[in-house]
Legacy VTK file of the C-alpha trace (Angstrom):
# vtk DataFile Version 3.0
C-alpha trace
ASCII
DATASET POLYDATA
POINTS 293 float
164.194 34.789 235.585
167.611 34.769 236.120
171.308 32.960 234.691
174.031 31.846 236.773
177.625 31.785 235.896
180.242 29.199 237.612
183.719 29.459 237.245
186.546 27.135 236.179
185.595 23.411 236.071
183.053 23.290 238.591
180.980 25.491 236.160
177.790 23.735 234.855
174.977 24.609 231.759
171.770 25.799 232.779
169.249 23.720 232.126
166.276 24.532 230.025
163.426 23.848 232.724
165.451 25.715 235.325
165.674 29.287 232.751
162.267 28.495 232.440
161.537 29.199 236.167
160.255 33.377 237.236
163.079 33.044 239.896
166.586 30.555 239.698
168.194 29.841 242.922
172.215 29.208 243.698
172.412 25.912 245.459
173.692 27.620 248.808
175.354 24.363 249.806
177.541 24.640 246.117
178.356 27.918 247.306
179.696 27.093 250.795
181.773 24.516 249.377
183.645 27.070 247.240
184.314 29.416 249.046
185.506 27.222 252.223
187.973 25.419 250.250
189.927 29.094 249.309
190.583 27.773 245.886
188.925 29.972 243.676
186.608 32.766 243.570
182.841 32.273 243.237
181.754 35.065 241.419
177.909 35.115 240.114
176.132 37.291 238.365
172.689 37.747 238.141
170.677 38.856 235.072
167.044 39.830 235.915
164.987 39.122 233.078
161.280 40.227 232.902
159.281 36.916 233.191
155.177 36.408 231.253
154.276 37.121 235.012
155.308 40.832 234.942
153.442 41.094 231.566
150.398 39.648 232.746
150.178 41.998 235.682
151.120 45.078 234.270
148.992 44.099 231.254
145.535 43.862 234.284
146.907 46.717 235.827
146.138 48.770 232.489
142.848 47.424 232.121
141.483 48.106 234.839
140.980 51.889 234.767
139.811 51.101 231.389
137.204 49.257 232.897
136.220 51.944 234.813
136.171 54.532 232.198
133.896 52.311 230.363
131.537 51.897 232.915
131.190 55.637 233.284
131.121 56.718 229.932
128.348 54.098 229.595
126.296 54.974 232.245
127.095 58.878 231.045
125.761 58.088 227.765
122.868 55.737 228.489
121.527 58.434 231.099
121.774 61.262 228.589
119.633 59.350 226.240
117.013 58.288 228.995
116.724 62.158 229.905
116.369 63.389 226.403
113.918 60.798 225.554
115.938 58.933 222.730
115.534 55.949 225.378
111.761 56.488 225.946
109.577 55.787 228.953
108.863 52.397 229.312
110.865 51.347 226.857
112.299 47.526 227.224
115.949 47.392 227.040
118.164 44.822 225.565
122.141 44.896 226.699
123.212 43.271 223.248
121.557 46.356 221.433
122.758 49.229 223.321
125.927 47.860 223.504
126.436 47.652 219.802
124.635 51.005 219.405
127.517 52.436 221.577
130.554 50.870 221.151
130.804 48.909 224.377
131.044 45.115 225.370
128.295 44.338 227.335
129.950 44.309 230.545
130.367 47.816 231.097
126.478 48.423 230.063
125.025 45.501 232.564
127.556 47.693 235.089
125.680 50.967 233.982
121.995 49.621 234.190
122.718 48.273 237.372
124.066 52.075 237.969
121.105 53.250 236.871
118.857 51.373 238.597
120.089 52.447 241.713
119.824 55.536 240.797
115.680 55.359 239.351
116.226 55.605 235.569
115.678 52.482 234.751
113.391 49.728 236.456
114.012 45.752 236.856
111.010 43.273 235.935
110.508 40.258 236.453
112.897 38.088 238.451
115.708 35.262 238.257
117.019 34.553 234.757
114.028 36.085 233.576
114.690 39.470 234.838
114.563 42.559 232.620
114.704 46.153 232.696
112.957 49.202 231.238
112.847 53.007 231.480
111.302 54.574 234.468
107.913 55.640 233.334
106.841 59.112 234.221
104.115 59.180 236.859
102.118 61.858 238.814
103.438 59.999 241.629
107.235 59.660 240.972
107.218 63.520 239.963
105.382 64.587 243.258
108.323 62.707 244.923
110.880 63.951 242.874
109.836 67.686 242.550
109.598 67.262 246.835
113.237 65.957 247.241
114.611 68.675 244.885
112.725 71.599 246.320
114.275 70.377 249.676
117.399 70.269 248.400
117.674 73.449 246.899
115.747 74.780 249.722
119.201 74.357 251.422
121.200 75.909 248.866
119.163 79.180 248.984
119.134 79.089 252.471
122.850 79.020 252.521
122.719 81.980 249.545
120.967 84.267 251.857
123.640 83.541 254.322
126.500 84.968 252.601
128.044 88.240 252.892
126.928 90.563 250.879
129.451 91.074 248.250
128.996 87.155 247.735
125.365 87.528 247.590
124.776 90.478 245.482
127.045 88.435 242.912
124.600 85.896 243.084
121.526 87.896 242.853
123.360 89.578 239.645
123.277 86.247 237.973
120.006 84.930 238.911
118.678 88.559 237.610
120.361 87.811 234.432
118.658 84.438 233.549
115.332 85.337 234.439
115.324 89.032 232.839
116.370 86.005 229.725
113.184 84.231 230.500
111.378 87.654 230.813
112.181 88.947 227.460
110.913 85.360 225.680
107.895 86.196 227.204
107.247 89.391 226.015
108.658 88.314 222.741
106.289 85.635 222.472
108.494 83.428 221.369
108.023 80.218 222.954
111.654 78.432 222.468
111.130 75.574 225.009
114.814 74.337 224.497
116.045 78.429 225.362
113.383 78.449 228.033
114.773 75.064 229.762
118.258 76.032 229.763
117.530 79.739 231.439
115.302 77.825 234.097
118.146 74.942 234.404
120.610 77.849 234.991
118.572 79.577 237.476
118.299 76.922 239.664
121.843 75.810 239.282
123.342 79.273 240.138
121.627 79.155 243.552
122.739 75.892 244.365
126.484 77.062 243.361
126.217 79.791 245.151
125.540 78.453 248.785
126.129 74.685 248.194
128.635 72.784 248.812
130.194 69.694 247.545
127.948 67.194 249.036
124.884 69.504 248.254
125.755 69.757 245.016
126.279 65.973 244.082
123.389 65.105 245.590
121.652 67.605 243.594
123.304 67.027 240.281
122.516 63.228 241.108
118.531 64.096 241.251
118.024 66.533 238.939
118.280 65.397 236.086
115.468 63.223 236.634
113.364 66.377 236.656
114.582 67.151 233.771
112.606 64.354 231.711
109.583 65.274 233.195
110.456 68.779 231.856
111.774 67.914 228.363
108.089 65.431 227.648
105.472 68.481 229.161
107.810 71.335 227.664
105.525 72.268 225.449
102.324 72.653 227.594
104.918 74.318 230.600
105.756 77.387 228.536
102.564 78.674 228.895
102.399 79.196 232.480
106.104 80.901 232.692
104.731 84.227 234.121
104.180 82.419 237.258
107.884 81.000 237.119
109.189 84.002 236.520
107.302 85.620 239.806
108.758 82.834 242.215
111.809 83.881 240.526
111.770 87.426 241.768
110.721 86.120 245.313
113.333 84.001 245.752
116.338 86.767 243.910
114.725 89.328 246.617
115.073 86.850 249.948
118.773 86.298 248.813
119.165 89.927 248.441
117.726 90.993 251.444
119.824 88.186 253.260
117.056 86.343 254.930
117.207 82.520 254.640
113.679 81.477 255.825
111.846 83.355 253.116
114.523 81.952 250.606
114.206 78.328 251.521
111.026 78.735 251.448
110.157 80.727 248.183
112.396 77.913 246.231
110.558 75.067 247.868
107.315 77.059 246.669
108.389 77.415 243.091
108.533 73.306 243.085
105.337 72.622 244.650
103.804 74.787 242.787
105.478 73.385 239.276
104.634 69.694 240.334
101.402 70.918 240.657
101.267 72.896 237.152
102.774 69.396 235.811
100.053 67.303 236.756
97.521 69.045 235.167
99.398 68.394 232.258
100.187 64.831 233.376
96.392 64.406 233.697
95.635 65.801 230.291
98.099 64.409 228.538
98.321 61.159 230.285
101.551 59.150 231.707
104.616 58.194 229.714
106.110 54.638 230.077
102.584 53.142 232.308
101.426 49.870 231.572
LINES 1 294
293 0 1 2 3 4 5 6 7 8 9 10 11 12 13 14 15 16 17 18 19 20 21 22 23 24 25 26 27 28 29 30 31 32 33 34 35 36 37 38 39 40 41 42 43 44 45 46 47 48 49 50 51 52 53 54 55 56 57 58 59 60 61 62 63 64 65 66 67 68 69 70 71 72 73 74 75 76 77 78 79 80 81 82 83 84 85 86 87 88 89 90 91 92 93 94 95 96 97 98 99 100 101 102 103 104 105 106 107 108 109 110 111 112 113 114 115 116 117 118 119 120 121 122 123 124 125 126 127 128 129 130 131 132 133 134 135 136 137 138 139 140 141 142 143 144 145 146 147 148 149 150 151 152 153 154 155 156 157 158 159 160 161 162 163 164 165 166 167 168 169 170 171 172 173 174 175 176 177 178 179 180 181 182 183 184 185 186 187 188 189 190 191 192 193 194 195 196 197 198 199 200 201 202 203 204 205 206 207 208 209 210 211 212 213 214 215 216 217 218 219 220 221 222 223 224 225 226 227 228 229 230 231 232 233 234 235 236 237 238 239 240 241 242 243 244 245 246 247 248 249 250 251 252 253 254 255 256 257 258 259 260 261 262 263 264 265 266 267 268 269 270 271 272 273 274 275 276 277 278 279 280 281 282 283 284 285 286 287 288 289 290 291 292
């Protein structure tokens, strides 16, 4: 928006509709006339004056990382519960419900299901306007898969472990070492803390993928795993029982990184998931599926 200022008599007001306008103009053919005739001086100043349509853009511009923080701190939130079982398998869910349960409008939680739905938490039924979405169940099948894709991808990382030099390694091999020795002593303890059990295991496995991953490894990873991790936290209590046999592949796969040799590491992680999926549907079968209809 902007005010003009004419001098001596051939000065004029402003008129309301034209201060109303985002940008004023100087009649050029006014100013030509002036200044040809040498009689006066055409000075003009110009005021800028911030205009609604500033506000409104700068007000869209602020909004829209909040937006975005929304929609991950949704989708953060709603997959924590899903893996913990708060949100149980094959439970329906209804956007007005969670969204009042968390604090959110219900745009940033459609924006998160949708998230996770691409991601497998959650699955769509139905179709049209009629469409609606529940938790992933937990199936023999969808852990076979799952446990498959993670052993792969971890059968990477350790590969990569083994590869390092050997300061790097035996670094590693110190801290793998140190969470299963963790797992060996609630063992012999007896005491069967699945939560304590779960994190040592979690930690294992994480420090060989931080050790020989890299960033695309890793995201993929972090992106998966936690999948596994609801299989875990449902069967945790039938799992502990078996952890001598965890803690074996353990040592096999701390020794291959030790000894440098990436074959036997790849493959000794890969082992350690086949042969869990395989310990978990035995359970699976006993216990029966979560979330099936």
């Amino acid at each position: 928006m902007y005010s003009r200022l004419y001098p001596f008599e051939h000065s004029r007001p402003v008129s309301a509709r034209e201060n109303k306008e985002p940008h004023a103009r100087i009649d050029s053919r006014w100013l030509c006339c002036l200044l040809s005739t040498g009689i006066c001086e055409c000075k003009v100043t110009l005021v800028r004056m911030p205009g609604p349509v500033h506000k409104r853009r700068t007000a869209k511009l602020q909004r829209e990382p909040e937006r975005g923080n929304s929609l991950r701190l949704a989708f953060q939130q709603l997959r924590q519960m899903i893996v913990t079982g708060r949100l149980a398998p094959g439970t329906w869910i209804i956007e007005a419900d969670l969204a009042a349960r968390l604090g959110f409008s219900r745009t940033p939680i459609r924006g998160a299901l949708h998230w996770l739905e691409r991601e497998g938490y959650v699955n769509a039924a139905g179709s049209g306007s009629k469409s609606r979405m529940l938790v992933s169940p937990l199936t023999q099948d969808d852990a076979r898969e799952l446990y498959s894709i993670i052993g792969h991808l971890e059968g990477l990382g350790a590969r990569l472990a083994a590869k390092l030099v050997s300061e790097d390694r035996e670094e590693a091999v110190q801290k793998l070492r140190g969470f299963n020795n963790g797992l060996v002593e609630l063992k012999r303890s007896r005491h069967s803390d699945a939560n304590r059990i779960f994190e040592l295991d979690l930690n294992f496995h994480r420090a060989v993928m931080e050790a020989g991953a890299g960033p695309r490894l890793l995201e993929l990873h972090n992106t998966v795993q936690p999948q596994a991790e609801r299989y875990w936290r449902l069967y945790a209590g039938a799992i502990v029982d078996e952890l001598d046999q965890s803690i074996a592949e353990h040592e096999e796969i701390i020794d291959a990184i030790h000894k440098g040799d990436p074959d036997r590491a790849e493959l000794r992680i890969q082992a350690n998931w086949e042969h869990g999926v395989k310990r978990l549907s035995r359970l699976i079968e006993d216990l029966g599926e979560r979330g099936s209809w």
